[in-house]
DSSP file (Angstrom, degrees, kcal/mol; ACC not computed):
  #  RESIDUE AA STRUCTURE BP1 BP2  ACC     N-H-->O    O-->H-N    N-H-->O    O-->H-N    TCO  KAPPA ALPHA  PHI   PSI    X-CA   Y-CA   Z-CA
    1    1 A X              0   0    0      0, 0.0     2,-0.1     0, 0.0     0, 0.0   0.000 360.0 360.0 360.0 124.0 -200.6  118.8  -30.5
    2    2 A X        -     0   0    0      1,-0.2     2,-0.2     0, 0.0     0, 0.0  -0.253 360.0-119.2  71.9 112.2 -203.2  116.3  -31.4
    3    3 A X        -     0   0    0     -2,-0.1     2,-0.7     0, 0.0    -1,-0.2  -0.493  24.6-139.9 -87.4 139.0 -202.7  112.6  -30.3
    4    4 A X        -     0   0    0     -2,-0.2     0, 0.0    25,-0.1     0, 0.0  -0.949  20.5-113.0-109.7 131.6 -202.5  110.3  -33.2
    5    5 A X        +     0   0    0     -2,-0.7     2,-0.3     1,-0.0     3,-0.1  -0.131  37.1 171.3 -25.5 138.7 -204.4  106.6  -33.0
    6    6 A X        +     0   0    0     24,-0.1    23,-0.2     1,-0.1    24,-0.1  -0.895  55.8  40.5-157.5 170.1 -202.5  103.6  -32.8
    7    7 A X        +     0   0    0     21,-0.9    22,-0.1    22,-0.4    21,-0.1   0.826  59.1 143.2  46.0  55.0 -203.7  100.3  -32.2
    8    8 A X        +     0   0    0     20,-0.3     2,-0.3    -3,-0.1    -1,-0.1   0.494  47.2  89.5-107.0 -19.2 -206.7  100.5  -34.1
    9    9 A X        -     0   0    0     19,-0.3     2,-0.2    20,-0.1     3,-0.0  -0.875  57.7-154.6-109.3 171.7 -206.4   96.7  -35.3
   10   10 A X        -     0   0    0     -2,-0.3     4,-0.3     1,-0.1    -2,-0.0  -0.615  21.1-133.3-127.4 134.1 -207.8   93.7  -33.7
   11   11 A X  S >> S+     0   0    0     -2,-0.2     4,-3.5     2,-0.2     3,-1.2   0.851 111.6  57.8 -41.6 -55.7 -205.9   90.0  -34.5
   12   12 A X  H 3> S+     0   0    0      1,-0.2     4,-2.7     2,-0.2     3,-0.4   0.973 101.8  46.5 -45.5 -56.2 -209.5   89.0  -35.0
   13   13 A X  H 3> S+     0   0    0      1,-0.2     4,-1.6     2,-0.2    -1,-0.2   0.661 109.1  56.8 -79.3  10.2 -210.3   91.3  -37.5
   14   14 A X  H <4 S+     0   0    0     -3,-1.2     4,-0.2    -4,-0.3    -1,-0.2   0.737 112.8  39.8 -80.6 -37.4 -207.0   90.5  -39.4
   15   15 A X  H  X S+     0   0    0     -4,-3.5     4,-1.0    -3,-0.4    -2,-0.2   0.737 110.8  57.4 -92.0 -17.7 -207.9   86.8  -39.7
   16   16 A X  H  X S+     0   0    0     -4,-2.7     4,-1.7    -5,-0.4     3,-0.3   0.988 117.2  42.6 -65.8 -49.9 -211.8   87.7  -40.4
   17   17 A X  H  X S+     0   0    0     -4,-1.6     4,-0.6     1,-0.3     5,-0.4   0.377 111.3  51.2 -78.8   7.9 -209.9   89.7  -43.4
   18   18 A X  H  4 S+     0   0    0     -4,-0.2    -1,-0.3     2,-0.2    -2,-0.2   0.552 104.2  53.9 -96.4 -43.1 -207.7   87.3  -44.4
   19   19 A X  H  < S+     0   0    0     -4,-1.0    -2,-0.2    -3,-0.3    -3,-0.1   0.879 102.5  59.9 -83.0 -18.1 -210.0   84.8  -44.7
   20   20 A X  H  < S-     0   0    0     -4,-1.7    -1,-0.2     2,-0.1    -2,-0.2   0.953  92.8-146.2 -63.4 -41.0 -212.4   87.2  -47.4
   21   21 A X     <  +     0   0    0     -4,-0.6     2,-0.5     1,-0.3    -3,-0.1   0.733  48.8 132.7  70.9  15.7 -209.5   87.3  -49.7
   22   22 A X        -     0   0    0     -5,-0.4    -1,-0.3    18,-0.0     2,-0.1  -0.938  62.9-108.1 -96.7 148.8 -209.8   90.7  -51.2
   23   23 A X        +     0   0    0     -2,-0.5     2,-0.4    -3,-0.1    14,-0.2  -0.327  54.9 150.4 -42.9 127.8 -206.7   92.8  -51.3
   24   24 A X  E     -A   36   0A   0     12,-2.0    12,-3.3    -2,-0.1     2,-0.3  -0.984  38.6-143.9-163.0 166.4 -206.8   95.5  -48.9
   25   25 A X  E     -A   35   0A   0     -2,-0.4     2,-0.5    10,-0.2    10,-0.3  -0.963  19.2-178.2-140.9 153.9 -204.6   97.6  -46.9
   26   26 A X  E     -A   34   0A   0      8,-0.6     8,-0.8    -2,-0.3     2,-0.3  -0.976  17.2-148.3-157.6 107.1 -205.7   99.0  -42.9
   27   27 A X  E     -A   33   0A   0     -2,-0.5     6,-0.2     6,-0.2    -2,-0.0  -0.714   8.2-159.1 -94.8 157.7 -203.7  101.0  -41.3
   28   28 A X        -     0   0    0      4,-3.7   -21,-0.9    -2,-0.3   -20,-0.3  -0.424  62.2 -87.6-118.0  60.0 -203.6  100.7  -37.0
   29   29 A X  S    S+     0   0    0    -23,-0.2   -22,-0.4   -22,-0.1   -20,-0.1   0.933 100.4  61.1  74.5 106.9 -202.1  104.0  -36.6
   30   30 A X  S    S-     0   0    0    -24,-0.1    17,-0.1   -23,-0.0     3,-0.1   0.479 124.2 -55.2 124.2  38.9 -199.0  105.9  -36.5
   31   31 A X  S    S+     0   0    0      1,-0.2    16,-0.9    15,-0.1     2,-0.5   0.423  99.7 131.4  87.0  -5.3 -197.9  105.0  -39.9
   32   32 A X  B     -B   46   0B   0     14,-0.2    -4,-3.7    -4,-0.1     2,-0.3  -0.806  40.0-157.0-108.5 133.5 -198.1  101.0  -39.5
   33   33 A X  E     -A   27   0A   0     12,-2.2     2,-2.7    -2,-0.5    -6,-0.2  -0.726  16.1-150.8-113.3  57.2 -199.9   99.1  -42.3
   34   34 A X  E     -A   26   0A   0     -8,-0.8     2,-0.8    -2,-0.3    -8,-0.6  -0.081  24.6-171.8 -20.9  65.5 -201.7   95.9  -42.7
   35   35 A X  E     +A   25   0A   0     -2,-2.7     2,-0.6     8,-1.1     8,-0.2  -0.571  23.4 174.7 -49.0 104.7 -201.6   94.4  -46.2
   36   36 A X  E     -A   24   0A   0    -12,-3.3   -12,-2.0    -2,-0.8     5,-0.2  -0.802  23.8-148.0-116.4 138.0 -203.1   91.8  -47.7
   37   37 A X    >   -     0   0    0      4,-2.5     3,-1.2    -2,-0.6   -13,-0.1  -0.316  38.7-106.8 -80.6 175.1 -202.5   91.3  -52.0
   38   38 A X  T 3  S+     0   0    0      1,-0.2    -1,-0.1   -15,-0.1    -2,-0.0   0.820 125.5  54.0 -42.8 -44.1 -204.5   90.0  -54.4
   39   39 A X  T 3  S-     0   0    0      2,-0.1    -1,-0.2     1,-0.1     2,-0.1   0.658 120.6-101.8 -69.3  -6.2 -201.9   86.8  -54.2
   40   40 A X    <   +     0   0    0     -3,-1.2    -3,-0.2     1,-0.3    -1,-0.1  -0.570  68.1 148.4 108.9 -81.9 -202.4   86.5  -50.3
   41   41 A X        -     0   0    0     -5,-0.2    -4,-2.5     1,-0.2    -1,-0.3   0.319  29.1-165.9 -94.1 140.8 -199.8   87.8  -48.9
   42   42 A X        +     0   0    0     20,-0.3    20,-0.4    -6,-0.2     2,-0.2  -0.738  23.0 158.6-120.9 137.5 -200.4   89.4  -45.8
   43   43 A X        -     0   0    0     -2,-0.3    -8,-1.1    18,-0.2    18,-0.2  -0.854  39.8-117.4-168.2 144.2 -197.2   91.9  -44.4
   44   44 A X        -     0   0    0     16,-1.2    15,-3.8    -2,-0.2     2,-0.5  -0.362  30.5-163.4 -83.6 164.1 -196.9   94.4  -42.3
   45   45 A X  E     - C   0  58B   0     13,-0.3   -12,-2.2    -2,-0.2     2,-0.2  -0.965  13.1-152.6-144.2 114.3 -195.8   97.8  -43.7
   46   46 A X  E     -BC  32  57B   0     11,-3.7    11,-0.9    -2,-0.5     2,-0.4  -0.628  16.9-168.4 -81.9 153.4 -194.4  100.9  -42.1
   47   47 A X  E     + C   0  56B   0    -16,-0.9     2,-0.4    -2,-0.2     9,-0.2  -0.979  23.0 143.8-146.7 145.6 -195.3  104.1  -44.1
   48   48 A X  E     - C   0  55B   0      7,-2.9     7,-2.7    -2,-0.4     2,-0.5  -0.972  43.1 -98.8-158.0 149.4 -193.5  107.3  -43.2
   49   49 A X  E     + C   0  54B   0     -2,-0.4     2,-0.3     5,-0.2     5,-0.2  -0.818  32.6 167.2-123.0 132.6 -192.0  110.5  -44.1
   50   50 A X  S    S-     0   0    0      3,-1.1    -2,-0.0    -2,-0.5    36,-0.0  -0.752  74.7  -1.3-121.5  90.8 -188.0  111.6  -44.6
   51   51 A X  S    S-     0   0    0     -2,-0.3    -1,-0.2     1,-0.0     3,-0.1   0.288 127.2 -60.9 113.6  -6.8 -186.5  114.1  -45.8
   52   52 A X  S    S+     0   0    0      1,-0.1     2,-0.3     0, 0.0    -3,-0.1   0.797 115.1 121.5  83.1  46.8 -190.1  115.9  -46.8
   53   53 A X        -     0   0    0     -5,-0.0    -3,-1.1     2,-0.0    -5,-0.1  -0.768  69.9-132.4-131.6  85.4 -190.2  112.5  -48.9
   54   54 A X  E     +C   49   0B   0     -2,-0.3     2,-0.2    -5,-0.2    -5,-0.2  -0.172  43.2 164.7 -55.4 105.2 -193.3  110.0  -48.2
   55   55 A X  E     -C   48   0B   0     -7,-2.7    -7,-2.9     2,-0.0     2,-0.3  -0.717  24.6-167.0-117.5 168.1 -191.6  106.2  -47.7
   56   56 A X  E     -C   47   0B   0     -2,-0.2    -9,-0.2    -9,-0.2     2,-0.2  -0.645   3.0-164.4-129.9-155.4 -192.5  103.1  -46.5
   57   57 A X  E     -C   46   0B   0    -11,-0.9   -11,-3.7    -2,-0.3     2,-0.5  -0.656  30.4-117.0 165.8 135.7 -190.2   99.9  -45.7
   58   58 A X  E     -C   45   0B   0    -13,-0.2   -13,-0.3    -2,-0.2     3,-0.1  -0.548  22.3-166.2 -93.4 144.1 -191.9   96.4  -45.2
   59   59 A X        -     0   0    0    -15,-3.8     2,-0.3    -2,-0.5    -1,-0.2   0.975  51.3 -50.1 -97.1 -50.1 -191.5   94.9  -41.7
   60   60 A X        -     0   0    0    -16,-0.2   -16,-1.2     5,-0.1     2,-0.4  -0.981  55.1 -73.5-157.1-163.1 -192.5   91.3  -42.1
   61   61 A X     >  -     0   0    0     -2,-0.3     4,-3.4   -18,-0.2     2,-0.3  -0.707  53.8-108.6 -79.1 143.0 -194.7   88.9  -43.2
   62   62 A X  T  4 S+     0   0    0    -20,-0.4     2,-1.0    -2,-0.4   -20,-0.3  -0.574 107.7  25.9 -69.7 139.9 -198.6   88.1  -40.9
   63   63 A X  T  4 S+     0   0    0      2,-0.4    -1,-0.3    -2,-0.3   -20,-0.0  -0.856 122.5  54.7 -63.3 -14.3 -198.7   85.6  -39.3
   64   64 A X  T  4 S+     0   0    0     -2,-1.0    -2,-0.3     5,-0.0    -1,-0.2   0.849 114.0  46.9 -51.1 -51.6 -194.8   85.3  -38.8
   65   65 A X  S  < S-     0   0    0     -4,-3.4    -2,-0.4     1,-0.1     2,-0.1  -0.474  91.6-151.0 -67.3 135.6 -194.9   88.8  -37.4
   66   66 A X     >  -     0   0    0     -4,-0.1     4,-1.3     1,-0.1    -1,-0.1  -0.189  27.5-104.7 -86.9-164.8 -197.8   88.9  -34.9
   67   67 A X  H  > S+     0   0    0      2,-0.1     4,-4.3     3,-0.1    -1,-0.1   0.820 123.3  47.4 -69.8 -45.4 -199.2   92.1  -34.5
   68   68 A X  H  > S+     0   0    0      1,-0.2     4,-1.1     2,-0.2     3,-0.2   0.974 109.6  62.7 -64.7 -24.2 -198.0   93.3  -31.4
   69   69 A X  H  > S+     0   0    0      1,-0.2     4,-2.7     2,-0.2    -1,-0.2   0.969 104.2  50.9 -10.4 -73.3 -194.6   92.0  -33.1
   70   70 A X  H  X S+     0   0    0     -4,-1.3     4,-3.2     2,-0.2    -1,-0.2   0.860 109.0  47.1 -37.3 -49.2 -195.5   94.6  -35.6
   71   71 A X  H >X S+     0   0    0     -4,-4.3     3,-1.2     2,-0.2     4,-1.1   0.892 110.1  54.3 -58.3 -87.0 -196.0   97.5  -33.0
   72   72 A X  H 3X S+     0   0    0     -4,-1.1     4,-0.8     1,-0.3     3,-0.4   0.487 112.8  38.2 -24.4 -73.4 -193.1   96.8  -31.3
   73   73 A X  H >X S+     0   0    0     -4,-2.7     4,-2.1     1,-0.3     3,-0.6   0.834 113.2  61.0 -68.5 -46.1 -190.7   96.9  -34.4
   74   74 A X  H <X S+     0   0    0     -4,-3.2     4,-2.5    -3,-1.2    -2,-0.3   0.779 102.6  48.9  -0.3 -66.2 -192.7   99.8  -35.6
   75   75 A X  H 3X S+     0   0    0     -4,-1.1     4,-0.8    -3,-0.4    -1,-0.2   0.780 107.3  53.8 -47.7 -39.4 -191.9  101.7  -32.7
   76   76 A X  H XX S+     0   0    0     -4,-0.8     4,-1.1    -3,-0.6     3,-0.7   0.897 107.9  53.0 -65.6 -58.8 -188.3  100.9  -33.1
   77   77 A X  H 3X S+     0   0    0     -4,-2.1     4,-1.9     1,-0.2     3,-0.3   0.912 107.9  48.5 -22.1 -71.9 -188.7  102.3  -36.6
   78   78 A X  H 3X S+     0   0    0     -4,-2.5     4,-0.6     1,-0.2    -1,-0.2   0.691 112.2  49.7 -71.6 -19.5 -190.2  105.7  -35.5
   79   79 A X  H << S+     0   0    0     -4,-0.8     4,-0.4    -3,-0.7    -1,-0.2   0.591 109.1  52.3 -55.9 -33.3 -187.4  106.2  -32.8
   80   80 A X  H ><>S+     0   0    0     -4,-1.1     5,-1.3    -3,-0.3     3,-0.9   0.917 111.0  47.6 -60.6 -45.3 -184.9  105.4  -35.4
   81   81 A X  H ><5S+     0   0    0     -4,-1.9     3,-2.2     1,-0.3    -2,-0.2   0.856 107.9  52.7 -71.5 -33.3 -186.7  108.2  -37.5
   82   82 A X  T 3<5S+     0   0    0     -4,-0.6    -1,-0.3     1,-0.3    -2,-0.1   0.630 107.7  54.5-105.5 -26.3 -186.7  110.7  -34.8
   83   83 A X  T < 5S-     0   0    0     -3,-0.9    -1,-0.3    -4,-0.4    -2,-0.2   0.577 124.4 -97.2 -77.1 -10.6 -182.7  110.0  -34.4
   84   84 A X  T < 5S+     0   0    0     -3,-2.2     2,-0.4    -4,-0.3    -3,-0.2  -0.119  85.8 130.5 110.7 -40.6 -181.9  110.8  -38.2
   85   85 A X      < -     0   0    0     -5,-1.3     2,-0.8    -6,-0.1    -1,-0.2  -0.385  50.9-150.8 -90.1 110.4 -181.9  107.4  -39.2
   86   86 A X     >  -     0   0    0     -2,-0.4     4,-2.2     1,-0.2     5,-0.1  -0.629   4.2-153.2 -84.4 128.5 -184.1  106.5  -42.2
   87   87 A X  H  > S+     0   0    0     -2,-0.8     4,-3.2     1,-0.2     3,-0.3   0.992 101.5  62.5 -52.5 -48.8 -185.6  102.4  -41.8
   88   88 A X  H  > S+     0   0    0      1,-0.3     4,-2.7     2,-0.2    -1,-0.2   0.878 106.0  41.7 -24.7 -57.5 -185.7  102.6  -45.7
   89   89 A X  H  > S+     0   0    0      1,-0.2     4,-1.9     2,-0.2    -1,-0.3   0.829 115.0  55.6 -55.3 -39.6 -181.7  103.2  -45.7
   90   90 A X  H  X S+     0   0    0     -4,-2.2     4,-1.6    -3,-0.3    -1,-0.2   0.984 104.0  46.8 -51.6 -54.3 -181.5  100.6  -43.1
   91   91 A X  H >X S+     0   0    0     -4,-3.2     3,-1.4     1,-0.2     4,-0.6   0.942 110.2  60.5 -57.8 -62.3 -183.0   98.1  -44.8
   92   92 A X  H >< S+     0   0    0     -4,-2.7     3,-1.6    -5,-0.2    -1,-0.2   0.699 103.4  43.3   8.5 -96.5 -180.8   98.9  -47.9
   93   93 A X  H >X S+     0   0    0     -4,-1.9     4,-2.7     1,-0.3     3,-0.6   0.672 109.9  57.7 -55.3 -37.3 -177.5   98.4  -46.8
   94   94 A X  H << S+     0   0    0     -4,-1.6    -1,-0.3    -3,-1.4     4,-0.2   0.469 107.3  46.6-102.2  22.7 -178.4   95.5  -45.2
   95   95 A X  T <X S+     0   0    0     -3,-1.6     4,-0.6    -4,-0.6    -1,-0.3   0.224 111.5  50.1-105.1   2.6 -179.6   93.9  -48.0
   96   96 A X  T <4 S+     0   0    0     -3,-0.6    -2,-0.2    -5,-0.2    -3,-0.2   0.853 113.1  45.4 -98.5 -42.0 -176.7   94.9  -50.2
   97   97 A X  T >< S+     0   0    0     -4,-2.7     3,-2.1     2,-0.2    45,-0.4   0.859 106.2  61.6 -82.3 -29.6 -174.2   93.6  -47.7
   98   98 A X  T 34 S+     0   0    0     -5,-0.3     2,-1.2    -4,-0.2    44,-0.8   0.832 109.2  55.9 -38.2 -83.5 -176.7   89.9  -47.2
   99   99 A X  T 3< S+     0   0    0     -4,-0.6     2,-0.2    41,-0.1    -1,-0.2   0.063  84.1  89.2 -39.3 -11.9 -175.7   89.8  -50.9
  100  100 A X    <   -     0   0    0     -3,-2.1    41,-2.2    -2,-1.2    42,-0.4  -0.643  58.9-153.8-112.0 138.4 -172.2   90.0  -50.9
  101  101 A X  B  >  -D  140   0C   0     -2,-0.2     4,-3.1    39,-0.2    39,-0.2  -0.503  38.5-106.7 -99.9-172.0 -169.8   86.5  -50.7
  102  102 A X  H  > S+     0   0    0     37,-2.2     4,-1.6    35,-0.6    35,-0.2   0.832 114.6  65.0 -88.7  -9.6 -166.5   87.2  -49.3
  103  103 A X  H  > S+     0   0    0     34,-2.0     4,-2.1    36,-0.2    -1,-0.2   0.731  96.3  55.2 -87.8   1.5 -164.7   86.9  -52.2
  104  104 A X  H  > S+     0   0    0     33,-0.3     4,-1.5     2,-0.2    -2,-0.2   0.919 108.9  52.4 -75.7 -37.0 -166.4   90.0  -53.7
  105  105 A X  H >X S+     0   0    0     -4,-3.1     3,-2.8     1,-0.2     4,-0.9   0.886 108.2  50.2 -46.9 -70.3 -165.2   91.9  -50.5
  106  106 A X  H >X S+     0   0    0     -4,-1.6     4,-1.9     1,-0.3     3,-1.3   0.745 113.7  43.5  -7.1 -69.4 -161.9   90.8  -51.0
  107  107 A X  H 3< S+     0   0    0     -4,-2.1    -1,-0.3     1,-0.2    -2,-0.2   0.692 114.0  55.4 -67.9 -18.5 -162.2   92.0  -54.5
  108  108 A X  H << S+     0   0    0     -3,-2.8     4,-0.4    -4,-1.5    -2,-0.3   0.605 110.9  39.7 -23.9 -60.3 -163.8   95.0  -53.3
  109  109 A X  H <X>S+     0   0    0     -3,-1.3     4,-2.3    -4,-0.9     5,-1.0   0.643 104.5  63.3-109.7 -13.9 -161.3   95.9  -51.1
  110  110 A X  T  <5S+     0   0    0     -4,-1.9     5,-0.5    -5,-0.3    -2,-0.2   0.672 115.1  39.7 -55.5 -31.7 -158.1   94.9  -53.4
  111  111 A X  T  45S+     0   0    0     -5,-0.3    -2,-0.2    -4,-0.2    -3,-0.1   0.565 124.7  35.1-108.3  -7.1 -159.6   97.9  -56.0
  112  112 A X  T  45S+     0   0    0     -4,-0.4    -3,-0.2     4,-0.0    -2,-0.1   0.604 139.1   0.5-115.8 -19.3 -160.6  100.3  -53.6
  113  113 A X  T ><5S+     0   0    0     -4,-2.3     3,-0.9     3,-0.1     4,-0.2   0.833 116.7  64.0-122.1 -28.5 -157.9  100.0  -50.7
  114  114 A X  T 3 <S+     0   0    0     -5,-1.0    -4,-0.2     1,-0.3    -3,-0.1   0.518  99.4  53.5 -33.3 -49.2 -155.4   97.6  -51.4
  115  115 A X  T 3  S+     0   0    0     -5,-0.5    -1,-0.3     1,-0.2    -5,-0.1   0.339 103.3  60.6 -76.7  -4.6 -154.0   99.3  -54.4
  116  116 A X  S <  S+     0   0    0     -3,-0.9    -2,-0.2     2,-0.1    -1,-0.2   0.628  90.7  90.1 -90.0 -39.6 -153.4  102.7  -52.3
  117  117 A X  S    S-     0   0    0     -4,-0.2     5,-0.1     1,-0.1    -3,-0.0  -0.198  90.3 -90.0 -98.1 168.9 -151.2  101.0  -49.9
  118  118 A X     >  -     0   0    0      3,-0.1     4,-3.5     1,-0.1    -1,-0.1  -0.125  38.6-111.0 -62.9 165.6 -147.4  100.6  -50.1
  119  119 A X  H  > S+     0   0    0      2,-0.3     4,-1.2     3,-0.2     5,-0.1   0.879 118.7  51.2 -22.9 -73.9 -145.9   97.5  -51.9
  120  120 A X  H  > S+     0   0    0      2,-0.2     4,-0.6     1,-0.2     5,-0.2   0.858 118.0  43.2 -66.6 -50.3 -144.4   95.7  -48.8
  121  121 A X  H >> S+     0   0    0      1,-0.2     3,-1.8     2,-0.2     4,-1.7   0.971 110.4  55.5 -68.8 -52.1 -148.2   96.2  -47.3
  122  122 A X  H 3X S+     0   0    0     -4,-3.5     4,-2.1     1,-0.2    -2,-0.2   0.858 113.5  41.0 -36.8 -54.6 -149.9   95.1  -50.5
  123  123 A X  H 3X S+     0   0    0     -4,-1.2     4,-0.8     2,-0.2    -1,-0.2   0.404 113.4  50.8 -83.0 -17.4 -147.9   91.9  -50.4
  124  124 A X  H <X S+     0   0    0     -3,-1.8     4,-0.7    -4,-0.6    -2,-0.2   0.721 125.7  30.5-103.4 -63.6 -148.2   91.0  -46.4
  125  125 A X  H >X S+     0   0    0     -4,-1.7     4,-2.2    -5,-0.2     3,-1.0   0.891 109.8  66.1 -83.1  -5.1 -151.9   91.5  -46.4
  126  126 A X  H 3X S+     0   0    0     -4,-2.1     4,-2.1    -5,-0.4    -1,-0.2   0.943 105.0  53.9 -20.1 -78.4 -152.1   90.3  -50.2
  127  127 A X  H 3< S+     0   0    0     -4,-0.8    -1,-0.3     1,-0.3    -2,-0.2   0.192 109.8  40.4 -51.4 -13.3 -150.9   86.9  -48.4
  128  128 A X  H XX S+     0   0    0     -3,-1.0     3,-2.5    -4,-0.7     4,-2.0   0.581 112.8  56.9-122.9 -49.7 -153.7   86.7  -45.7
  129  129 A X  H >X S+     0   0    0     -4,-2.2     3,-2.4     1,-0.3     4,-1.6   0.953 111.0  43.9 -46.2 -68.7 -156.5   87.9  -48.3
  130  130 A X  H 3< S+     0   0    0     -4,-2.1    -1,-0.3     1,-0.3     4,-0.2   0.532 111.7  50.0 -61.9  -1.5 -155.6   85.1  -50.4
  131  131 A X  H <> S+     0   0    0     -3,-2.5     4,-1.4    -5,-0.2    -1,-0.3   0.818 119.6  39.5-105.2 -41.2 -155.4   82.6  -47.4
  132  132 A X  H <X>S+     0   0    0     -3,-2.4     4,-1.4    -4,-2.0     5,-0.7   0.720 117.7  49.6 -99.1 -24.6 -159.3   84.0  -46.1
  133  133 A X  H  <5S+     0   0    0     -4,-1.6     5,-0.3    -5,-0.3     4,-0.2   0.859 108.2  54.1-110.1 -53.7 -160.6   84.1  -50.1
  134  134 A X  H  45S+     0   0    0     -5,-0.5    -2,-0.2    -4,-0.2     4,-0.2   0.996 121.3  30.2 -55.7 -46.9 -159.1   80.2  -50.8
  135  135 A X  H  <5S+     0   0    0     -4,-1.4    -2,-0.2     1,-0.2    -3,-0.2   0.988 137.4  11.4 -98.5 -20.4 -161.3   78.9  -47.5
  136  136 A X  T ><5S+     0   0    0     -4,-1.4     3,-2.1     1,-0.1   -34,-0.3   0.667  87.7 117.8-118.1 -13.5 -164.2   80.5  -46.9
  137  137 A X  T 3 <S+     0   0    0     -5,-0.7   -34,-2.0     1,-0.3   -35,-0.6   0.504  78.8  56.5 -33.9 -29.4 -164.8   83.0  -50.4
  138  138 A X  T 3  S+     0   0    0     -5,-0.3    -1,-0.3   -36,-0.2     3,-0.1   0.714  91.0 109.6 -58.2 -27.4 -167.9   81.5  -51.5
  139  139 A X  S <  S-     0   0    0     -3,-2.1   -37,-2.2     1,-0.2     2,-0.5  -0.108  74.5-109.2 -56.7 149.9 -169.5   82.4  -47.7
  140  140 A X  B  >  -D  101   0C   0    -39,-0.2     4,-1.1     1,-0.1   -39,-0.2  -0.604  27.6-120.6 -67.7 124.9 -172.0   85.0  -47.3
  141  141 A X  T >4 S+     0   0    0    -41,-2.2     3,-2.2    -2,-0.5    -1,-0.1   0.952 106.6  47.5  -3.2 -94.5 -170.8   87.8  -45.8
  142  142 A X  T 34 S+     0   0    0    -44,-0.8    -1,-0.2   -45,-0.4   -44,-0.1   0.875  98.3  71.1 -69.9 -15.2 -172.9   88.1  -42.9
  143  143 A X  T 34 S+     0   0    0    -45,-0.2     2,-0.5     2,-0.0    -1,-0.2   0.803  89.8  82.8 -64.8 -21.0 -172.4   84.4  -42.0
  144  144 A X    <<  -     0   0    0     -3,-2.2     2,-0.2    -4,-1.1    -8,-0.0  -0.843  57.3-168.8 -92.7 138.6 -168.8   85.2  -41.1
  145  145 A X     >  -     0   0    0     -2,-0.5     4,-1.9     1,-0.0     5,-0.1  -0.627  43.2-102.0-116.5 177.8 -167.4   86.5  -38.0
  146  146 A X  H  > S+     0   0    0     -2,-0.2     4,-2.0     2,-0.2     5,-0.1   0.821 118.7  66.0 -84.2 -18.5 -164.1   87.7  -37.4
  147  147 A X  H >> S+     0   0    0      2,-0.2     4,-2.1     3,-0.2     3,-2.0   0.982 101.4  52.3 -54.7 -79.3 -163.2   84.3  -35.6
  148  148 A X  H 3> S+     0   0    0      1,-0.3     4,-2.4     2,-0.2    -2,-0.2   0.827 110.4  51.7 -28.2 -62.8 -163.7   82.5  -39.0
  149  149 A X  H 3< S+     0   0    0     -4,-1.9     4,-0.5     1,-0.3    -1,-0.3   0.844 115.8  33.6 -55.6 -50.3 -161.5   84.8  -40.3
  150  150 A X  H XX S+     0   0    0     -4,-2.0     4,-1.8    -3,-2.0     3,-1.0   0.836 117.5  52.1 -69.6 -44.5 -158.9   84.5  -37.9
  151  151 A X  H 3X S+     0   0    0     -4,-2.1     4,-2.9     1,-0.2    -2,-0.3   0.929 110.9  57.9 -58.0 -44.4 -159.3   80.6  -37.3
  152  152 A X  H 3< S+     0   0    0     -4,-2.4     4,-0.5     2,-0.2    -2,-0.2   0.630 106.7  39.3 -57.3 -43.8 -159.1   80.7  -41.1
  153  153 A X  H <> S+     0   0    0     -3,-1.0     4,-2.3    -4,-0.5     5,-0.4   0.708 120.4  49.5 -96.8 -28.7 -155.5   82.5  -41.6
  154  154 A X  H  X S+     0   0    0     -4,-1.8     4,-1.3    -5,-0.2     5,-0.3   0.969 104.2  56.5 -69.7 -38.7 -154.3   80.4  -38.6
  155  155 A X  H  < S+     0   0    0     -4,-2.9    -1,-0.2    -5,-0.3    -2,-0.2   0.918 114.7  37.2 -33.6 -47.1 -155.7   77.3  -40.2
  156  156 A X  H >4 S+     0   0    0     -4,-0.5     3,-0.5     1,-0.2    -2,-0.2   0.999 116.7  56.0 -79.3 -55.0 -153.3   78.0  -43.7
  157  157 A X  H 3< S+     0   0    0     -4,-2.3     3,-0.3     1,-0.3    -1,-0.2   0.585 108.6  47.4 -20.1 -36.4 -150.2   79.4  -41.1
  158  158 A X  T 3< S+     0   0    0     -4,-1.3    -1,-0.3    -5,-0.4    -2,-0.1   0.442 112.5  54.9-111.8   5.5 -150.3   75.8  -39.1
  159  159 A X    <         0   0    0     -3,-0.5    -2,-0.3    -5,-0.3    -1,-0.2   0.597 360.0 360.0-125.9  15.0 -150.3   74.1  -42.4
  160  160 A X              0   0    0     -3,-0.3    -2,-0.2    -4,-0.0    -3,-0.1   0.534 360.0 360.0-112.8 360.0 -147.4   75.3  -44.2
């Protein structure tokens, strides 16, 4: 088997090409992508294959990401791949759930589990939903932890 190249760019020659301003893309081997647009913007770029399906998924922005940054997470990437786990997918999900406040879970989980469950249970956790949805529903998602949640029910509980 055939050894593939990596590390094939230089910080230097990143900032020489940064500073021409043409759009360009240089890959340093093993699927990981330099990119710089027309607009500027400089990000590193995994490119990859899943499924027999040729993907990428962008890893960050140059300079925040350094390069070896880039390798690093890169690596991480291709270990993922090697487990099953497509980055693409990753990235996905955790940009659908960033999106989400808590009172769309809520609402979320009133129409897809809520309505399944018996009466007496509808109505006991009905009552706590509505207690987590009144203080914190406008929060992102991932900005709550399950302490909020809890401090949250205890909060309504110590005040009635």
């Amino acid at each position: 088997m055939a050894k593939i190249q990596t590390n094939l760019l230089t910080d230097i020659q990143i900032r020489k090409w940064i500073r021409a301003g043409a759009p360009f893309a240089k890959s340093d081997g093993g699927g990981l992508t330099f990119t710089l647009s027309a607009a500027g913007a400089a990000v590193w770029v995994l490119r990859f294959r899943h499924a027999g399906r040729r993907q990428e998924v962008t890893l960050g922005r140059y300079p925040d990401m350094s390069l070896a940054a880039a390798r690093l997470m890169a690596a991480k990437k291709r270990i993922a791949l090697v487990d099953g786990i497509n980055p693409a997918d990753e990235v996905r999900k955790a940009k659908s759930l960033r999106d989400w406040t808590v009172r769309e879970l809520i609402s979320d989980y009133k129409n897809l589990v809520l309505s399944t469950l018996a009466e007496s249970t509808q109505r006991s956790y009905g009552r706590n939903l509505k207690r987590i949805e009144n203080g914190m529903g406008a929060m992102s998602v991932q900005s709550v932890s399950p302490a909020d949640v809890v401090a949250q029910i205890e909060r309504v509980k110590a005040g009635c």
